[in-house]
C-alpha positions as CSV (number, residue, x, y, z in Angstrom):
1,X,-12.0,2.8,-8.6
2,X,-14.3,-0.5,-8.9
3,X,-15.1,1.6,-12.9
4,X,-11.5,2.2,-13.6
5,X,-10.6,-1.1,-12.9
6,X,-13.5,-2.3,-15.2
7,X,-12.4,-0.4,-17.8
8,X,-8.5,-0.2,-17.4
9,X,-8.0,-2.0,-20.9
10,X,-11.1,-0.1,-22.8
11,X,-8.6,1.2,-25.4
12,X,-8.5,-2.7,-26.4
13,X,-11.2,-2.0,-27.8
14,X,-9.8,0.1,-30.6
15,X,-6.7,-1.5,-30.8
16,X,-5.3,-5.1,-30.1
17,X,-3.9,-6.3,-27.0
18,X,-0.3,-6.7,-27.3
19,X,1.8,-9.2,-24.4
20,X,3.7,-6.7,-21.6
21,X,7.1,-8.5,-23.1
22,X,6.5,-7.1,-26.8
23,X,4.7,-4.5,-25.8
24,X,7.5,-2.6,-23.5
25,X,9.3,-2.5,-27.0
26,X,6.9,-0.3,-28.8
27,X,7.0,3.1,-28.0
28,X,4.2,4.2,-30.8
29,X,1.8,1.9,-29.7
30,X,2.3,2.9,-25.9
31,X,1.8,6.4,-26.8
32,X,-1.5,5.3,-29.0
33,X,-2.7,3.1,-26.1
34,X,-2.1,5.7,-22.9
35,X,-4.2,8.3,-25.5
36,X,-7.2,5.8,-25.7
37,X,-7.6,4.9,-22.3
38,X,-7.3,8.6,-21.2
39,X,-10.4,9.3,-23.6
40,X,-12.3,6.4,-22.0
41,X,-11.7,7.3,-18.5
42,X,-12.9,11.2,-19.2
43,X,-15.8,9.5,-21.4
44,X,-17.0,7.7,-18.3
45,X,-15.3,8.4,-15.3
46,X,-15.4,12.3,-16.2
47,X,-11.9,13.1,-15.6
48,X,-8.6,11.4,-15.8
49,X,-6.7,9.2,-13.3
50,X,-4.3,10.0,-10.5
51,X,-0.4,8.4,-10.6
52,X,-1.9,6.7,-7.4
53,X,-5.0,5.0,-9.0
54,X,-3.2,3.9,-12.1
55,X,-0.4,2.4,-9.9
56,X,-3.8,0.9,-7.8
57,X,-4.9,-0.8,-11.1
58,X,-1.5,-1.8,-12.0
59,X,-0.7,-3.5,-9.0
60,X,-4.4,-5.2,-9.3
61,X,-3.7,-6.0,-12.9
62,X,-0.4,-8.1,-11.8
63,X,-2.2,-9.7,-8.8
64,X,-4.8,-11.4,-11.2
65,X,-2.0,-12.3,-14.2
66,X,0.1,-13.9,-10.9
67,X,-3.3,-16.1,-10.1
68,X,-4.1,-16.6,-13.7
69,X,-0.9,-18.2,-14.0
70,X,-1.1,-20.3,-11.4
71,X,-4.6,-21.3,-12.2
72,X,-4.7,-21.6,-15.6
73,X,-1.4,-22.4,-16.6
74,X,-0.2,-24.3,-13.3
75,X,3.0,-22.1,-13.3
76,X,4.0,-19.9,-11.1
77,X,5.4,-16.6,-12.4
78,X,7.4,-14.2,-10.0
79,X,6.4,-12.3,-7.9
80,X,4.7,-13.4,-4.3
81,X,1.2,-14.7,-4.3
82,X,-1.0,-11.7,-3.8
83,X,-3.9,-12.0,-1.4
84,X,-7.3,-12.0,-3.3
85,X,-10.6,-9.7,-1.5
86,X,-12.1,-12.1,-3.7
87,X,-12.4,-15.4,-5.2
88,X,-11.5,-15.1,-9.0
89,X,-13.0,-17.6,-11.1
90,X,-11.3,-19.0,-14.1
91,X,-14.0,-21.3,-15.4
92,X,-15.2,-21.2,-19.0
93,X,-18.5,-18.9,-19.1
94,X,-20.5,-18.2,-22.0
95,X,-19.7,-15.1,-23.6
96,X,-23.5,-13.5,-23.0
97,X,-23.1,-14.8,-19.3
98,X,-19.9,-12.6,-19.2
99,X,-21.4,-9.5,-21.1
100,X,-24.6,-9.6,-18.7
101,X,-22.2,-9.5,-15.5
102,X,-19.8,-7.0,-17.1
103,X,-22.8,-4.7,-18.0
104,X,-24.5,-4.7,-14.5
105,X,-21.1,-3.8,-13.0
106,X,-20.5,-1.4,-15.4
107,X,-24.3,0.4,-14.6
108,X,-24.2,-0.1,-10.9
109,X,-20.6,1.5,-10.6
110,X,-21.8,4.3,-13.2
111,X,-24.4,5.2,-10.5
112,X,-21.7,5.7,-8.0
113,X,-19.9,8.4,-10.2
């Protein structure tokens, strides 16, 4: 799950990111997205999700947007605050700093597969 979650927006990588309120309006580019992601989840988690574990990563996905908000952008959004496992960090960190932590994650939870 800690590998889906690292990877949940991998098709970003072949297409732009495009914000939930525009993107709910394109049906194409949901379509093109969903088809992405599934190829990078069988690329390196060997087999598609479950309707549970993308509902897991969706519900994790909103928990951080709710505390980015209210970090970053001092505004709350709705929803109740989620309780974090961890303590998110929303400091500026060099990009190679962020690569280097993303890529030792990424080899450690490979392992686990």
């Amino acid at each position: 799950m800690q590998l889906a979650c690292l990877l949940h927006d991998g098709s970003e990588a072949y297409i732009s990111d495009i914000t939930r309120p525009v993107k709910k309006h394109l049906k194409q580019y949901i379509e093109i997205e969903k088809h992405l992601q599934d190829q990078v989840y069988e690329r390196f988690l060997f087999s598609p999700l479950t309707e549970e574990e993308i509902e897991q990563i969706g519900q994790i996905d909103d928990d951080i947007l709710i505390w980015e908000f209210k970090t970053i952008m001092a505004r709350k959004i709705e929803g109740t605050m989620p309780s974090m496992k961890s303590n998110p960090v929303f400091d500026f960190i060099p990009f190679k700093e962020v690569e280097k932590e993303f890529m030792d994650i990424f080899q450690k939870a490979r392992r686990l597969v």
